[in-house]
N, CA, C and O of each residue as an XYZ file, in Angstrom:
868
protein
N      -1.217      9.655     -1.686
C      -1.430      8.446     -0.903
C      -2.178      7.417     -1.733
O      -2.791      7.616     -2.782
N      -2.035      6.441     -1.162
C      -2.537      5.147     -1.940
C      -2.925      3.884     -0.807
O      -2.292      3.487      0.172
N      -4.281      3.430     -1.402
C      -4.600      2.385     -0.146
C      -5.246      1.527     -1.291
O      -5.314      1.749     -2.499
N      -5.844      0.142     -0.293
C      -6.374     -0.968     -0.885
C      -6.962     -2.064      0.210
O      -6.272     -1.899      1.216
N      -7.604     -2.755      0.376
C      -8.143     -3.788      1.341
C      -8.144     -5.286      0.402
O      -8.200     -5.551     -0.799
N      -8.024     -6.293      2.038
C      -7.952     -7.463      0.820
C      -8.676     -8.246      1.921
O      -8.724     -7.972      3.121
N      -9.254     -9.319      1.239
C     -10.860    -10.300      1.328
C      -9.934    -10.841      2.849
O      -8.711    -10.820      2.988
N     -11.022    -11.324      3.906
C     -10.869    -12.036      5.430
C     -10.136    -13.337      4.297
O      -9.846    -13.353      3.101
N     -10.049    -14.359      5.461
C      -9.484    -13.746      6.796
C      -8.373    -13.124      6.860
O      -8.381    -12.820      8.052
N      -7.562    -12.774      6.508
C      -6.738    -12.051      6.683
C      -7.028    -10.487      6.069
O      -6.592     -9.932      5.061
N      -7.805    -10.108      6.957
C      -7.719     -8.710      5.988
C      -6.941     -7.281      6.308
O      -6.992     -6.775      7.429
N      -6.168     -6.647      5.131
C      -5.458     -5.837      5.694
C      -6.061     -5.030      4.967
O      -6.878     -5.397      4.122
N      -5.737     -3.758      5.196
C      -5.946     -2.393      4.317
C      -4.580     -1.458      4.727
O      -4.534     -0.800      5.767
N      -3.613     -1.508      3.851
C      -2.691     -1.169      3.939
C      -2.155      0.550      3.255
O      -1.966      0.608      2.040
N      -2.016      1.421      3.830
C      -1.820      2.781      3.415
C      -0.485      3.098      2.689
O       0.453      2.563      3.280
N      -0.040      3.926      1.398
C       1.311      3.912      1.016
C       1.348      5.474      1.103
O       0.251      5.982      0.870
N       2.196      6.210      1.338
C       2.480      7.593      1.128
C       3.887      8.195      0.780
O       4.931      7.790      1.292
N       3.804      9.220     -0.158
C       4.808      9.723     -0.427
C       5.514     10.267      0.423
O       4.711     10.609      1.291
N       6.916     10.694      0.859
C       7.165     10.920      1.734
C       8.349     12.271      1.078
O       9.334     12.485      1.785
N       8.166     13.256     -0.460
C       8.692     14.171     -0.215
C       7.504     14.766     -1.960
O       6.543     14.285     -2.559
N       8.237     15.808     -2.075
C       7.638     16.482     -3.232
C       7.350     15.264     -4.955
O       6.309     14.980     -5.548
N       8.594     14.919     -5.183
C       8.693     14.484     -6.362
C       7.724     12.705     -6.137
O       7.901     11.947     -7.091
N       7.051     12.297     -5.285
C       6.865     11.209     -5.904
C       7.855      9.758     -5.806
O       7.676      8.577     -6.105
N       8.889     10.491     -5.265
C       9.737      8.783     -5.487
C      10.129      8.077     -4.408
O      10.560      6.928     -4.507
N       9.999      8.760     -3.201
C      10.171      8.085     -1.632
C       8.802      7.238     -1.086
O       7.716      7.507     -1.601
N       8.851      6.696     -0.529
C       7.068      6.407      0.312
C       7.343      5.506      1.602
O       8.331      4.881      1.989
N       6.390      5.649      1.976
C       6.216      5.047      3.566
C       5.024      4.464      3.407
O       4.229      4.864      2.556
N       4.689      3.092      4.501
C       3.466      2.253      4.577
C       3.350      2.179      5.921
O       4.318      2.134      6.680
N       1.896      2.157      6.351
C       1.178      1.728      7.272
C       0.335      0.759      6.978
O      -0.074      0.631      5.824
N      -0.087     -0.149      8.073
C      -0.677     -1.430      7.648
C      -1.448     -1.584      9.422
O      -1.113     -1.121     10.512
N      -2.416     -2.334      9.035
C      -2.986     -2.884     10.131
C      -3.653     -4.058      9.545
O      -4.154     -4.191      8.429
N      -3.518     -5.202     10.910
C      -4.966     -6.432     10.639
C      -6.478     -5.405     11.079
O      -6.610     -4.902     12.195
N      -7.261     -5.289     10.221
C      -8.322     -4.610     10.125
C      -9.814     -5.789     10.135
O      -9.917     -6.955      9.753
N     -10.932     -4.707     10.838
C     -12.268     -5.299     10.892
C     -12.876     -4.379      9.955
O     -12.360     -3.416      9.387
N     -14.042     -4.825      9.886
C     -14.961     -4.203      8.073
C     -14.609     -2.842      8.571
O     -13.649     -2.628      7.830
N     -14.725     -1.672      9.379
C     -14.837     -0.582      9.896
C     -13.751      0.195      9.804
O     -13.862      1.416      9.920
N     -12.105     -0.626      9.501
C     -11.153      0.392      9.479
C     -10.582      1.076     11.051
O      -9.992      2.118     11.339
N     -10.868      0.422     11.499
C     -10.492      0.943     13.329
C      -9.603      2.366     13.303
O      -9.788      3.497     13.750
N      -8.380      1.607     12.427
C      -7.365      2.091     13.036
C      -6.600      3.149     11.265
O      -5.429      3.216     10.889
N      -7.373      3.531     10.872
C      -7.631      4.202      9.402
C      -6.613      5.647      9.367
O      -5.786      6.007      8.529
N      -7.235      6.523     11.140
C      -7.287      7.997     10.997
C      -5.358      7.811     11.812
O      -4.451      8.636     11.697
N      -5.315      6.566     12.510
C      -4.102      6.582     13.092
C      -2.761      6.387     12.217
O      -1.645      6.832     12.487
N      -3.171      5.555     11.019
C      -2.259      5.084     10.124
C      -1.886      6.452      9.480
O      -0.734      6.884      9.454
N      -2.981      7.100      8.957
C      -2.698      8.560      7.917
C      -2.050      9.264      8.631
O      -1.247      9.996      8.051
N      -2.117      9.342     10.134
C      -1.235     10.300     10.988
C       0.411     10.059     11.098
O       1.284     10.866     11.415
N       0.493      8.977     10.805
C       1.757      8.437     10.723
C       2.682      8.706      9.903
O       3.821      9.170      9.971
N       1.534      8.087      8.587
C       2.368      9.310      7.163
C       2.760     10.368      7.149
O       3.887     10.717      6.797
N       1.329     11.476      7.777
C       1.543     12.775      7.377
C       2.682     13.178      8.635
O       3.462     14.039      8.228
N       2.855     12.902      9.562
C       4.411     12.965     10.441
C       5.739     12.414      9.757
O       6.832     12.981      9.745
N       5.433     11.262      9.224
C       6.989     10.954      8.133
C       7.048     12.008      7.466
O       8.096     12.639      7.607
N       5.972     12.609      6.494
C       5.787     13.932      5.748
C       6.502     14.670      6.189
O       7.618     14.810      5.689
N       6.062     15.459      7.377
C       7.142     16.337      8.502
C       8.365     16.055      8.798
O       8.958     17.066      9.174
N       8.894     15.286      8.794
C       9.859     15.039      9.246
C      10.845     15.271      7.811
O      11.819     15.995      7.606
N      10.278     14.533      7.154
C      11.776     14.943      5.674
C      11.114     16.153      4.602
O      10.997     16.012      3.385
N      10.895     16.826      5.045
C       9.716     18.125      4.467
C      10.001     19.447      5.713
O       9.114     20.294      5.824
N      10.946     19.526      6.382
C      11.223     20.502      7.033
C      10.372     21.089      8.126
O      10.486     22.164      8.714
N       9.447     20.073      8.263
C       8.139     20.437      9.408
C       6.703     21.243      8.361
O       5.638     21.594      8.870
N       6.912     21.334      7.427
C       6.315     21.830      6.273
C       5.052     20.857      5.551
O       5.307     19.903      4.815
N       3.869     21.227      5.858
C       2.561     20.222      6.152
C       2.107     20.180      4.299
O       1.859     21.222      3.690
N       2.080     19.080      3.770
C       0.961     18.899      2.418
C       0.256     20.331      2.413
O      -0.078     21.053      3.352
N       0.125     20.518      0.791
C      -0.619     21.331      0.962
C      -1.957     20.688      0.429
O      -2.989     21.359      0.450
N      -1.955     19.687      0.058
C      -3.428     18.963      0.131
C      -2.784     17.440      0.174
O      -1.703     16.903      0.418
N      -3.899     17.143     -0.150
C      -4.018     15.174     -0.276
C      -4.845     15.140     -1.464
O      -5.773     15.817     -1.907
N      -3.893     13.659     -1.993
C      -4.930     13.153     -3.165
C      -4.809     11.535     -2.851
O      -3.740     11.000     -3.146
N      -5.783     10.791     -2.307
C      -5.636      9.531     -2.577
C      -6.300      9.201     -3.538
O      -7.199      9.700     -4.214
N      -5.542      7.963     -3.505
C      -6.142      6.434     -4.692
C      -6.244      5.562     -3.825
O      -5.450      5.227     -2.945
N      -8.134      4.860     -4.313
C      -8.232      4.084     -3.256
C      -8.730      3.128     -4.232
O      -9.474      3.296     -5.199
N      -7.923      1.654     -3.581
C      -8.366      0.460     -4.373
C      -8.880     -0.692     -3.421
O      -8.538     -1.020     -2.285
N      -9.836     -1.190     -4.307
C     -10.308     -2.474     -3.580
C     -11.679     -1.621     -3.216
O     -11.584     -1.591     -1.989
N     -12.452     -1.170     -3.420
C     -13.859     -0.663     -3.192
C     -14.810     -1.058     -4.116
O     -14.606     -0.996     -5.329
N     -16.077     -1.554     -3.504
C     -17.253     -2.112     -4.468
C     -17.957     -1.286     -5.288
O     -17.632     -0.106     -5.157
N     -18.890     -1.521     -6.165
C     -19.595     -0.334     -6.341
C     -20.869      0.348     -5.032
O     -21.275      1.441     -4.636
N     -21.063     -0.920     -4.797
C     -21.820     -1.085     -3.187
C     -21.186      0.077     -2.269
O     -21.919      0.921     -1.753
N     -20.081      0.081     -2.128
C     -19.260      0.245     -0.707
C     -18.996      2.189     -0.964
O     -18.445      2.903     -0.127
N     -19.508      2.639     -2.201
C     -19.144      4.336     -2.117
C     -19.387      5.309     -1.201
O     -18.747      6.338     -0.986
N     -20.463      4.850     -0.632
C     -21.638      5.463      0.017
C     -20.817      5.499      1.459
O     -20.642      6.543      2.087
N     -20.405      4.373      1.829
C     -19.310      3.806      3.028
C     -17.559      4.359      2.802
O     -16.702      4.246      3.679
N     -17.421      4.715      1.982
C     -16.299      5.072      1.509
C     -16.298      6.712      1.878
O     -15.432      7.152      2.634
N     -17.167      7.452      1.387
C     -17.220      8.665      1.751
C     -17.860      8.978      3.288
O     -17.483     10.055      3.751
N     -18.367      8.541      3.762
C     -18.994      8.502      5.220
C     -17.843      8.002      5.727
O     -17.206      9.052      5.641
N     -17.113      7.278      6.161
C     -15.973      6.750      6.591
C     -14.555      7.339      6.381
O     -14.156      8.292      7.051
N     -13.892      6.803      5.530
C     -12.917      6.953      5.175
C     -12.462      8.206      4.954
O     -11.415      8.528      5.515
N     -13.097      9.096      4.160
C     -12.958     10.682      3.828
C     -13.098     11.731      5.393
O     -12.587     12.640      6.048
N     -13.809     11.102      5.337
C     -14.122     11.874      6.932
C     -13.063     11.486      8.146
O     -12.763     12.280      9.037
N     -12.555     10.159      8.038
C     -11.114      9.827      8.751
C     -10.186     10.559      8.418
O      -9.425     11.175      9.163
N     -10.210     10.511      6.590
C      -8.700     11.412      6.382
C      -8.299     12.955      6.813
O      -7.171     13.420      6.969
N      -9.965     13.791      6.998
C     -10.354     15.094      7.080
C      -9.923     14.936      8.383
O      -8.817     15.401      8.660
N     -10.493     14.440      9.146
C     -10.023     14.547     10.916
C      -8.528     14.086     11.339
O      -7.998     14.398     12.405
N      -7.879     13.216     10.227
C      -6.622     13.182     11.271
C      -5.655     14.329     10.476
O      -4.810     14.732     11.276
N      -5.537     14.882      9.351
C      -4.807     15.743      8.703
C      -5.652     17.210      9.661
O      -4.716     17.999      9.790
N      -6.894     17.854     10.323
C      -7.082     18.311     10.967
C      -6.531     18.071     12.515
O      -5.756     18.988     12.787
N      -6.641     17.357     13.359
C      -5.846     17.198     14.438
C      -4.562     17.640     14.621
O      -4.140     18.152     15.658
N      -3.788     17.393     13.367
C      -2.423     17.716     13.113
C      -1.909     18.759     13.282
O      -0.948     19.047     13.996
N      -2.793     19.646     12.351
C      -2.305     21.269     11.738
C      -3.164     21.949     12.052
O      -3.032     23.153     11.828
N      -4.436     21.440     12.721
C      -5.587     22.502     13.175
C      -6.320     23.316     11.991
O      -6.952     24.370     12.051
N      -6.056     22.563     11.004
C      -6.732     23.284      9.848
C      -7.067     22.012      8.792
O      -6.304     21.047      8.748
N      -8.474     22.103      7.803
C      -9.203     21.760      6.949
C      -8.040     21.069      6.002
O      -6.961     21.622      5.786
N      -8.453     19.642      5.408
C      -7.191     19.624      4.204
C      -8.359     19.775      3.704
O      -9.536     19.905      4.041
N      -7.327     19.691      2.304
C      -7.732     19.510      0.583
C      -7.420     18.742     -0.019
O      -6.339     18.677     -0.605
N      -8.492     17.780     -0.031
C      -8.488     16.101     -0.565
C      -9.026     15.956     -1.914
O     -10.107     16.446     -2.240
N      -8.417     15.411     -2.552
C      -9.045     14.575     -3.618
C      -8.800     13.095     -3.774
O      -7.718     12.515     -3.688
N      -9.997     12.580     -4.020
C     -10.447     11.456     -3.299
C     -10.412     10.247     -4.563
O     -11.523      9.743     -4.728
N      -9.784      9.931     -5.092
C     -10.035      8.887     -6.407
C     -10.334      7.114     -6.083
O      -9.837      6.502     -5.138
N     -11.194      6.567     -7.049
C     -11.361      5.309     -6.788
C     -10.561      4.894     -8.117
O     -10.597      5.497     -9.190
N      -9.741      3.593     -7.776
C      -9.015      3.082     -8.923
C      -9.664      1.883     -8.695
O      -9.766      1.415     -7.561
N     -10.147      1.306     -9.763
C     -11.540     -0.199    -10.031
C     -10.728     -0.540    -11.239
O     -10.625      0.224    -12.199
N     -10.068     -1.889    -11.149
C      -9.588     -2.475    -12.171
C     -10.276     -4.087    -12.603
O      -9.758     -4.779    -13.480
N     -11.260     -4.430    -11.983
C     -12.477     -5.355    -11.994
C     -13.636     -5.200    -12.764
O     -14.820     -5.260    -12.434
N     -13.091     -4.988    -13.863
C     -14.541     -4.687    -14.617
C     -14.723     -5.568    -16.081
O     -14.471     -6.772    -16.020
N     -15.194     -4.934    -17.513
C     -15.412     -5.663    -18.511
C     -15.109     -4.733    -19.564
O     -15.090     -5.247    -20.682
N     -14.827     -3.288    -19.498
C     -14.432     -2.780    -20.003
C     -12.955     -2.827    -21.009
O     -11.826     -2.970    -20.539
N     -13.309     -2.655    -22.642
C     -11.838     -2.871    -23.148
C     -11.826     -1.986    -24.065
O     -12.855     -1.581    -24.607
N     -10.601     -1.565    -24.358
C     -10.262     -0.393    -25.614
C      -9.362     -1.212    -26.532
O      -8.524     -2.053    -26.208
N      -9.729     -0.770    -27.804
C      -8.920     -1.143    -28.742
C      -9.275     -0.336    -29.667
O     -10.235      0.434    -29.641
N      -8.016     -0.595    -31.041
C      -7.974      0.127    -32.508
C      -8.149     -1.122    -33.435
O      -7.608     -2.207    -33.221
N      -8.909     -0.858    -34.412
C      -9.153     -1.656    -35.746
C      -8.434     -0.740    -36.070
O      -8.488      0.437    -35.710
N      -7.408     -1.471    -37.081
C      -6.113     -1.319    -37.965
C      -7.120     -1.375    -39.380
O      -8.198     -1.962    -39.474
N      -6.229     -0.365    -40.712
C      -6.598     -0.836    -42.010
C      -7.254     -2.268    -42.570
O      -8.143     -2.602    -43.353
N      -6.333     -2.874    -41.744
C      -6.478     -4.291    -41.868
C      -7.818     -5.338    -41.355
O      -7.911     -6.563    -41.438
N      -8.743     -4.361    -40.825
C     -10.000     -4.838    -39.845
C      -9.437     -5.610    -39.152
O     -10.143     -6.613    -39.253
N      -8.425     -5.908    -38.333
C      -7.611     -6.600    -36.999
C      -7.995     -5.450    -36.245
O      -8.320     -4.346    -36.682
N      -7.901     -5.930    -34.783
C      -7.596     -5.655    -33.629
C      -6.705     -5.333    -33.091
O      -6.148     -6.246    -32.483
N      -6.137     -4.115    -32.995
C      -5.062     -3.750    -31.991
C      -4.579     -2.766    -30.447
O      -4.968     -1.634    -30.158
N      -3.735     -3.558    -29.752
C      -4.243     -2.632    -28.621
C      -3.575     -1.025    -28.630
O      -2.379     -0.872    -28.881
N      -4.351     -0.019    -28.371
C      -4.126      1.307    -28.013
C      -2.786      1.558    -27.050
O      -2.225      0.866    -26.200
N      -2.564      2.807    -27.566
C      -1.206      3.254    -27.179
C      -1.051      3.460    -25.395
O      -2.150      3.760    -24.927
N      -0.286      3.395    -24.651
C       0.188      3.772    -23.691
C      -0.196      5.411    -23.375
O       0.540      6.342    -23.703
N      -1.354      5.547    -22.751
C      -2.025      7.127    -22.074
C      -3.455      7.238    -22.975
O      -3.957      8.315    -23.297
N      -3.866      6.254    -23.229
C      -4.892      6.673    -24.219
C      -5.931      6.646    -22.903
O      -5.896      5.638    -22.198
N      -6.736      7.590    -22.600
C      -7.943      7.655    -22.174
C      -9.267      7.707    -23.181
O      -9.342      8.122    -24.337
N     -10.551      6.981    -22.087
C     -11.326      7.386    -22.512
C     -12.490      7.947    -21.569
O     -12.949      7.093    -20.811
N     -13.081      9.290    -21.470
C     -13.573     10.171    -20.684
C     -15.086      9.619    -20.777
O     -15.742      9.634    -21.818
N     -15.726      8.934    -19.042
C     -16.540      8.592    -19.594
C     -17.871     10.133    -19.082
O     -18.912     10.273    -19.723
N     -17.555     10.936    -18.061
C     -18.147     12.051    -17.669
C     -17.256     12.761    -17.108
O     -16.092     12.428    -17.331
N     -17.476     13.803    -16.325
C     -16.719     14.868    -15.735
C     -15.930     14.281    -14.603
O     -14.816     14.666    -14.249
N     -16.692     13.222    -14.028
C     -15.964     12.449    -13.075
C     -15.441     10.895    -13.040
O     -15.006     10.325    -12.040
N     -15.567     10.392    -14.225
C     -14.815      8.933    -14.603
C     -14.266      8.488    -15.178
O     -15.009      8.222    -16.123
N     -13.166      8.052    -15.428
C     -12.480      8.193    -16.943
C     -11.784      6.491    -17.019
O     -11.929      5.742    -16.053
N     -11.171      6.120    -18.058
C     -10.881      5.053    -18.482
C      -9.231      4.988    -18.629
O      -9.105      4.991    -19.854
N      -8.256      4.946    -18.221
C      -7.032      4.964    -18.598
C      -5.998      3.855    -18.878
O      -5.430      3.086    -18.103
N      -5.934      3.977    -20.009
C      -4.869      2.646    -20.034
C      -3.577      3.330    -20.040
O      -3.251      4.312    -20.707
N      -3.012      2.778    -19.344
C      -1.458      3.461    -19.379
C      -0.285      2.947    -19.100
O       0.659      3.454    -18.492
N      -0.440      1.511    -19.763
C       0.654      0.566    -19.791
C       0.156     -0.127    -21.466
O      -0.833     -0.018    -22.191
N       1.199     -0.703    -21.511
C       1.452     -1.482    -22.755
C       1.228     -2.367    -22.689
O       1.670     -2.951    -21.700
N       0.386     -3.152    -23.662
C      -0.170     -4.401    -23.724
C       0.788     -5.129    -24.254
O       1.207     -4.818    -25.369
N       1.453     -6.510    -23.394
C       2.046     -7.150    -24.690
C       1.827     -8.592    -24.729
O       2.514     -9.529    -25.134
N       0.232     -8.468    -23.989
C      -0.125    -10.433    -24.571
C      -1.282    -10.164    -24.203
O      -1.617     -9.791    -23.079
N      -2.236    -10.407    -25.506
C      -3.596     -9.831    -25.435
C      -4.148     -8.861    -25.352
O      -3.530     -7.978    -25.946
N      -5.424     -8.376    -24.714
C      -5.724     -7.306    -25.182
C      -5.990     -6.044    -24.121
O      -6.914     -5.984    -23.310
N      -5.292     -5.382    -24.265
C      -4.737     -4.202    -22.924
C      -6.369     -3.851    -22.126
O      -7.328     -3.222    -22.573
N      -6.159     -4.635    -20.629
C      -7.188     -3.924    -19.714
C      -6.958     -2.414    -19.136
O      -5.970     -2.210    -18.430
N      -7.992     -1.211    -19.474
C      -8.103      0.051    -19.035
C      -8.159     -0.442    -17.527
O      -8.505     -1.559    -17.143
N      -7.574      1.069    -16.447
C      -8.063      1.069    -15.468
C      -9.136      2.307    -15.341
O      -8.864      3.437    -15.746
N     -10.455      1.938    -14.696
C     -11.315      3.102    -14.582
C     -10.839      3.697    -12.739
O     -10.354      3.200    -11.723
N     -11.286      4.838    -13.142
C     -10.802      5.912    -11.816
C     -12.519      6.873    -11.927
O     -13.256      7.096    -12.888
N     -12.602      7.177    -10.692
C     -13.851      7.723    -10.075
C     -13.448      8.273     -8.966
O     -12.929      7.792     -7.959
N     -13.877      9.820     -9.393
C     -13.491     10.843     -8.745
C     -14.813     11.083     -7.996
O     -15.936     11.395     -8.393
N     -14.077     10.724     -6.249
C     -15.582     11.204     -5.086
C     -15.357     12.365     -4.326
O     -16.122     13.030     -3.627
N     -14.333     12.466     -4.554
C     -13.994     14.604     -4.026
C     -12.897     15.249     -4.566
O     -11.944     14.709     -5.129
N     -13.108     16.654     -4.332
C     -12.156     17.166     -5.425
C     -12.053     18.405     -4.911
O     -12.400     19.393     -5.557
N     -11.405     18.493     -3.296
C     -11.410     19.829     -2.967
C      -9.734     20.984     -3.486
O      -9.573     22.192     -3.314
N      -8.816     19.989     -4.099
C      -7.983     21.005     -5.078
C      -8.519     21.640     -5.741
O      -8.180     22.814     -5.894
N     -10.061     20.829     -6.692
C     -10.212     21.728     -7.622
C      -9.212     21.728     -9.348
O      -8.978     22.580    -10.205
N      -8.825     20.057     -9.125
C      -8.191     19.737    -10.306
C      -9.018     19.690    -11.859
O     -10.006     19.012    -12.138
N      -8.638     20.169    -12.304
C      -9.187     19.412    -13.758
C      -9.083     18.258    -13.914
O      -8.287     17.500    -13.359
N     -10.541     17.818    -15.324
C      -9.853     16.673    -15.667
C      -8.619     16.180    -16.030
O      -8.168     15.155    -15.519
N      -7.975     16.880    -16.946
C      -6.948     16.915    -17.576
C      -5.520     17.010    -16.731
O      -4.576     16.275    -17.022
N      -5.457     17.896    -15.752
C      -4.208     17.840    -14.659
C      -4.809     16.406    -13.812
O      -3.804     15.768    -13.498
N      -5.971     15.725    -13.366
C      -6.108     14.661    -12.671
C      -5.803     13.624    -13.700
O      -5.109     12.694    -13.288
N      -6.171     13.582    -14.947
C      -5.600     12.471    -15.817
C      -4.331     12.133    -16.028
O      -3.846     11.004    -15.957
N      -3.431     13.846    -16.473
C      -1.659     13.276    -16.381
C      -0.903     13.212    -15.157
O       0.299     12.944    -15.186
N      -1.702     13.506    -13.769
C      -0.964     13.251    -12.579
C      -1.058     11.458    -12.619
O      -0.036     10.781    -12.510
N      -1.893     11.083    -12.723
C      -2.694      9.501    -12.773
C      -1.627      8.923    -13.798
O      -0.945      7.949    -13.478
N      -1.496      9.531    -15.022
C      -0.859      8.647    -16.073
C       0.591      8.440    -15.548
O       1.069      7.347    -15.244
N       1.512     10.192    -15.453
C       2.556     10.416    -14.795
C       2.904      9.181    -13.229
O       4.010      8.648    -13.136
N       2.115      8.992    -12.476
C       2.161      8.257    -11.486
C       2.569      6.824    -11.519
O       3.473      6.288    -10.879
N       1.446      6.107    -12.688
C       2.174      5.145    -13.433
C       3.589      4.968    -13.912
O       4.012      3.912    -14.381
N       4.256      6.012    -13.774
C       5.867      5.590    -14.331
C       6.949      5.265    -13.287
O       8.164      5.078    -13.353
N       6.231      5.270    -12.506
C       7.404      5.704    -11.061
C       7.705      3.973    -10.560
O       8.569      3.729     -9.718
N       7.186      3.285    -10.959
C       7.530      1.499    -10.444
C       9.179      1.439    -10.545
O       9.726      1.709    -11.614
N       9.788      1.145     -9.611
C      11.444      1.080     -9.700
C      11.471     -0.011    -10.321
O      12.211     -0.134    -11.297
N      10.764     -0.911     -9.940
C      10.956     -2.589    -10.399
C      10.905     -2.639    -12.341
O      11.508     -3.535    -12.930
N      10.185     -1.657    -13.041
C       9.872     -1.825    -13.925
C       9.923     -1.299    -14.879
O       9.079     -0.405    -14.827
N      10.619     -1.276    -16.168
C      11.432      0.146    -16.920
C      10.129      0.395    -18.089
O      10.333      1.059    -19.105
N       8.818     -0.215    -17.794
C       7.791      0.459    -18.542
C       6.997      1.023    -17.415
O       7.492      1.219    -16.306
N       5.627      1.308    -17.748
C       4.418      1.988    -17.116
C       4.007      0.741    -17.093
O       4.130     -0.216    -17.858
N       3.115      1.055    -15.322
C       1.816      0.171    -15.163
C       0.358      0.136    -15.002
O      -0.234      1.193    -15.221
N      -0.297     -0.852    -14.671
C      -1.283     -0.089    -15.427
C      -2.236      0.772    -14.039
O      -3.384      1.214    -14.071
N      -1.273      0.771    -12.954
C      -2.362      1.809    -11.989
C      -1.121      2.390    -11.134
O      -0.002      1.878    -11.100
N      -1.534      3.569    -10.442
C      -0.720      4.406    -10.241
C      -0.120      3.958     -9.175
O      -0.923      3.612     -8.308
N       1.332      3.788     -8.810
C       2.530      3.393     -7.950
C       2.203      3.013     -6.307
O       2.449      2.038     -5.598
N       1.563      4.232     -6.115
C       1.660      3.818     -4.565
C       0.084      2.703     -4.752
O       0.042      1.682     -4.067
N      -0.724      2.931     -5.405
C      -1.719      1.556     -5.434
C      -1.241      0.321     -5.621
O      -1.668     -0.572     -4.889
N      -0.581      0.120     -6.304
C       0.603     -1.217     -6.326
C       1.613     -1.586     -5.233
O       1.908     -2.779     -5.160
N       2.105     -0.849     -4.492
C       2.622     -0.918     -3.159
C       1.570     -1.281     -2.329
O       1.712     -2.347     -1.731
N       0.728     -0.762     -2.181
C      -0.226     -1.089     -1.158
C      -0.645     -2.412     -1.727
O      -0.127     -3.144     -0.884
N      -1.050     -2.975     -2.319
C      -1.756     -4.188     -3.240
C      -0.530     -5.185     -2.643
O      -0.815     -6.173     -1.966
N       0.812     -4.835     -2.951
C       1.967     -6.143     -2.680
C       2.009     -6.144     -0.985
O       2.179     -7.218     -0.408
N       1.828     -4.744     -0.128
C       2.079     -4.998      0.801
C       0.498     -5.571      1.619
O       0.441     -6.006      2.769
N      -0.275     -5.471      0.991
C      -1.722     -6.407      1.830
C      -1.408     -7.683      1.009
O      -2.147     -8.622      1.306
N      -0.783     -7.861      0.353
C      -0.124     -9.808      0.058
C       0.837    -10.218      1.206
O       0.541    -11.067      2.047
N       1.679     -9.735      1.181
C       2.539    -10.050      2.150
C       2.346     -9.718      3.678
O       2.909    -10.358      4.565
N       1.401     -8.535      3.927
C       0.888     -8.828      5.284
C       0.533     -9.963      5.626
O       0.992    -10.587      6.582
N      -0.683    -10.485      4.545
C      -1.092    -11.457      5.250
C      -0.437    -12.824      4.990
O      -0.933    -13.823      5.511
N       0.560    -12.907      4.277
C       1.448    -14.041      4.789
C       2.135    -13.884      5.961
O       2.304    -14.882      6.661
N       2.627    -12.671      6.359
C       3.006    -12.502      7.864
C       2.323    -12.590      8.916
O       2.741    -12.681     10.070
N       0.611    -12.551      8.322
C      -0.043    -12.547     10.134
C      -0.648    -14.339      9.793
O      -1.490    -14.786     10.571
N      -0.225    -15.099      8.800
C      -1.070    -16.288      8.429
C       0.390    -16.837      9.269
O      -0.034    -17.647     10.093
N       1.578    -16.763      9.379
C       2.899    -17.239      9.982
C       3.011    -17.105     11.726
O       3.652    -17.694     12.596
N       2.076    -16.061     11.702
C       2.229    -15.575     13.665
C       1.209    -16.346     13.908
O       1.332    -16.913     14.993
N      -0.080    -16.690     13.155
C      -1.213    -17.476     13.546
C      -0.292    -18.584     14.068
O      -0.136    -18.913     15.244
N       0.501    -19.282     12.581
C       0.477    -20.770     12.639
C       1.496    -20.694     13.770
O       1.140    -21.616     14.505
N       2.553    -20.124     14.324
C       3.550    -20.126     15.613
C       2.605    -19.805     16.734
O       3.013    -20.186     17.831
N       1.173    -19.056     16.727
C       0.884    -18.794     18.339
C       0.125    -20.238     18.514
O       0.063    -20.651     19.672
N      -0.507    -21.117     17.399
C      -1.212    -21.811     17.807
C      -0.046    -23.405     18.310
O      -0.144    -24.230     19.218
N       0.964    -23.212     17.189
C       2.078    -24.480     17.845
C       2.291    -24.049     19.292
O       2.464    -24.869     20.194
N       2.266    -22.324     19.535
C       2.433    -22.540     21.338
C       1.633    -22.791     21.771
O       1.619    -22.967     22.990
């Protein structure tokens, strides 16, 4: 799964989910949202029933989101909230505990990677180059730079009840990046975070269009 929130007034926080084994189907939920997420644990229920439905009635055997659009402020609120939404509506469901892993994808930062060439130039690093900044944060660039100088995305891991490694959480992350239909390279954050990102754009040109028609009535 993959989510993201975007600044009032129009604010959406829009959910993307896979909807079979491999990664290449997905489904969205969306709501006009208040700071609190109202309607958070109802949206994930939605998914994880599309899940069921083309999955043979056959439940995740865990969850891993990517969650974008979070402050450094807002972690504290992120895990009190949100984690605890996802735990209760994947419980309601199946009557049993998931297994979440919980990633923050932060592409707002100042952070940059590069290679000095023989030449003492500047050049940008290859497509999957990480850089590990602890057990739980890492730096990934995993698209190709080709005007200027390639921005890493950092990822911050706030639960980890699979029990992934770094290393299987880094090439699921890199791997994820390839899946854009629109785009015959890698980008630089993982697929369903980019779905969610286009579809809280275009929400809110759709609820900025129902504004401007309820108020002509």
């Amino acid at each position: 799964m993959g989510g993201t929130s975007q600044s009032p007034p129009w604010s959406r926080a829009p959910i993307i989910s896979t909807t079979n084994s491999t990664a290449s189907a997905y489904r969205q939920e969306a709501d006009k949202k208040s700071r609190n997420h109202p309607k958070f644990k109802e949206m994930v229920q939605e998914l994880l029933i599309k899940f069921l439905e083309n999955n043979e009635d056959n439940p995740p055997d865990g969850i891993v989101f990517y969650r974008d659009g979070v402050g450094r402020g807002q972690y504290k609120e992120v895990i009190k909230k949100e984690i605890k939404e996802l735990e209760s509506a994947f419980k309601e469901l199946f009557d049993k505990k998931p297994k979440i892993t919980f990633v923050l994808v932060i592409k707002r930062h100042h952070t940059r990677i590069f290679n000095i060439g023989n030449d003492n130039k500047i050049y940008n690093v290859n497509p999957g180059t990480v850089f590990p900044v602890d057990s739980e944060n890492f730096f990934l660039c995993s698209h190709k730079g080709i005007q200027g100088t390639s921005k890493p995305s950092k990822y911050c891991l706030l639960r980890d009840d699979n029990k992934l490694s770094r290393e299987e959480l880094i090439k699921a992350t890199h791997a994820l990046c390839h899946l854009y239909a629109r785009c015959s390279r890698s980008i630089s954050i993982p697929v369903m975070v980019h779905h969610a990102h286009r579809w809280a754009l275009k929400g809110e040109d759709y609820a900025q269009t129902d504004d401007e028609e309820e108020q002509a009535n």
